[in-house]
C-alpha positions as CSV (number, residue, x, y, z in Angstrom):
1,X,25.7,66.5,45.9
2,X,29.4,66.5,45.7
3,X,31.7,64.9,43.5
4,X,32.1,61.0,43.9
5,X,35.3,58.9,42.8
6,X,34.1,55.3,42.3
7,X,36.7,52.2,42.0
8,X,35.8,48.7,41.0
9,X,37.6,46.0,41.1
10,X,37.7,41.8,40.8
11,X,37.9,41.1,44.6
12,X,37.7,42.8,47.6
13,X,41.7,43.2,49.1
14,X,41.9,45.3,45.3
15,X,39.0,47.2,45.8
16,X,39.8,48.2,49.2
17,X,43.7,48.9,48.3
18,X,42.5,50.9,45.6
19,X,40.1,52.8,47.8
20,X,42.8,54.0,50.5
21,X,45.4,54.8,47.2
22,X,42.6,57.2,46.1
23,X,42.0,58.7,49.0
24,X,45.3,58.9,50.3
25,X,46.7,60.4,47.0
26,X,43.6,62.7,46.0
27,X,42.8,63.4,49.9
28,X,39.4,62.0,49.9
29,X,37.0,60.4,52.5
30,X,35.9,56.8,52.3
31,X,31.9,57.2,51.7
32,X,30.9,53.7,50.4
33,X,33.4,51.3,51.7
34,X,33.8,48.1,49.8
35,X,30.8,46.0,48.6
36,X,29.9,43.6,46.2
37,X,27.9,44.7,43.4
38,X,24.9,43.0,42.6
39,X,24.6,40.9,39.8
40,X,28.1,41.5,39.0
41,X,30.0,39.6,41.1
42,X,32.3,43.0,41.2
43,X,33.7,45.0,44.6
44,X,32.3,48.6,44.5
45,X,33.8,51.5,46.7
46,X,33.9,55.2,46.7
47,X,34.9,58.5,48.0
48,X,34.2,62.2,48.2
49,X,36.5,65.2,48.8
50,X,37.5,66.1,52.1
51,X,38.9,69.6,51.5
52,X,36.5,72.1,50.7
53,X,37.3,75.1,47.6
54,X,38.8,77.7,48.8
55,X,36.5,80.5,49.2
56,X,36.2,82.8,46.1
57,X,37.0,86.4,46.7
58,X,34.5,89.1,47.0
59,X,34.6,92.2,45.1
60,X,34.7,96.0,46.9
C-alpha cells in the first residue's frame, strides 16, 4: 500500500479546504474525500501520491 496523508478537521468546508491544500501543495490525489468519522463527530479525508519515484538506476 502506498503512503496515505490523512487531515482531520472540526467541520467539513476545513476538512475539505485542507484536503485540496495538501494535495495541491504535496501533489497528491484525493483518495477518501471528506467524511464524518464515527463516534467522533470529526471530518476525515485523505490522499495518496500521484507521482511515482523516479526509477532507480541499474548497474552495468
Amino acid at each position: 500500500m502506498p503512503t496515505v496523508f490523512t487531515v482531520q478537521a472540526d467541520s467539513l468546508e476545513e476538512c475539505a479546504a485542507q484536503l485540496a491544500l495538501l494535495c495541491s501543495v504535496l501533489g497528491l490525489s484525493p483518495l477518501l474525500r471528506p467524511t464524518q468519522s464515527a463516534g467522533t463527530n470529526r471530518w476525515l479525508a485523505r490522499a495518496v501520491p500521484t507521482t511515482k519515484a523516479p526509477a532507480k538506476e541499474g548497474r552495468g
